[in-house]
C-alpha positions in Angstrom: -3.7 2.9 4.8 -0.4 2.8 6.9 -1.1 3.0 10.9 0.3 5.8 12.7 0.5 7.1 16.1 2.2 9.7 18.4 5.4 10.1 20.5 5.0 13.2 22.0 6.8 13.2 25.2 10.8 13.3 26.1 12.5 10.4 27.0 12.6 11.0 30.7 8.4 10.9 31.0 8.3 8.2 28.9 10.7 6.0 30.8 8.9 7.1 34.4 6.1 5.7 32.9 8.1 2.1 33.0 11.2 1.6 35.6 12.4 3.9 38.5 15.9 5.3 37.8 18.3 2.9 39.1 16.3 0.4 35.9 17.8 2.7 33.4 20.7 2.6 30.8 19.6 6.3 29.0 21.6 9.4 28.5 19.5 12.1 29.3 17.6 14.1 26.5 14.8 16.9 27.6 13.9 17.2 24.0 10.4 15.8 23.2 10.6 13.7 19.9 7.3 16.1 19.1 5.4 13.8 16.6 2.2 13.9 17.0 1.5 11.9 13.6 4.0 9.2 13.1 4.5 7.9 9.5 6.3 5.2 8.0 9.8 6.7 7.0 10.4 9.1 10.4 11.9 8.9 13.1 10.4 7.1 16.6 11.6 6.0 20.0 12.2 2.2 20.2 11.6 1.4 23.9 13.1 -2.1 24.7 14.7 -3.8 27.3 18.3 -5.5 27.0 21.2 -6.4 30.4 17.8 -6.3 32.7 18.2 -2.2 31.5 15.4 -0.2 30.0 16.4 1.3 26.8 15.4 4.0 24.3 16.3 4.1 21.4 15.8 6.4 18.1 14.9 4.4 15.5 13.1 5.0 11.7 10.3 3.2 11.0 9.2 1.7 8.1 6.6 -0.6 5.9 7.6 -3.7 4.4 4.8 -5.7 2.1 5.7 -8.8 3.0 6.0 -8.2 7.0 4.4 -5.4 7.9 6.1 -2.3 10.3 10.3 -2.7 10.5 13.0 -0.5 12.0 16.7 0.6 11.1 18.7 1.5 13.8 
């Protein structure tokens, strides 16, 4: 059984959640990524941090067998 979990906010809540605006490298999206049931093979946020900067970033997600969950940018 693959794990799976849920991204259903936009970019903007999920980043007040995390850094004040001034912490931010986004462009802004109001469009919630609406996945309430993420699965191996769709399309998810990627929240990192790079230049001191939050970052999100749409990713897809996959399995691998030998190293478990990996993303392609």
């Amino acid at each position: 059984m693959c794990g799976r979990f849920s991204q259903s906010l936009t970019r903007e809540e999920y980043l007040s959640l995390f850094a004040n605006k001034a912490d931010r490298n986004i462009a802004y999206d109001p469009e919630p990524i609406g996945r309430y049931n993420v699965a191996p093979g769709t399309r998810v946020l990627l929240l990192s941090e790079r230049d001191e900067q939050l970052q999100l970033d749409p990713v897809h997600l996959y399995t691998s067998n030998k190293v478990g969950y990996l993303i392609r940018l």
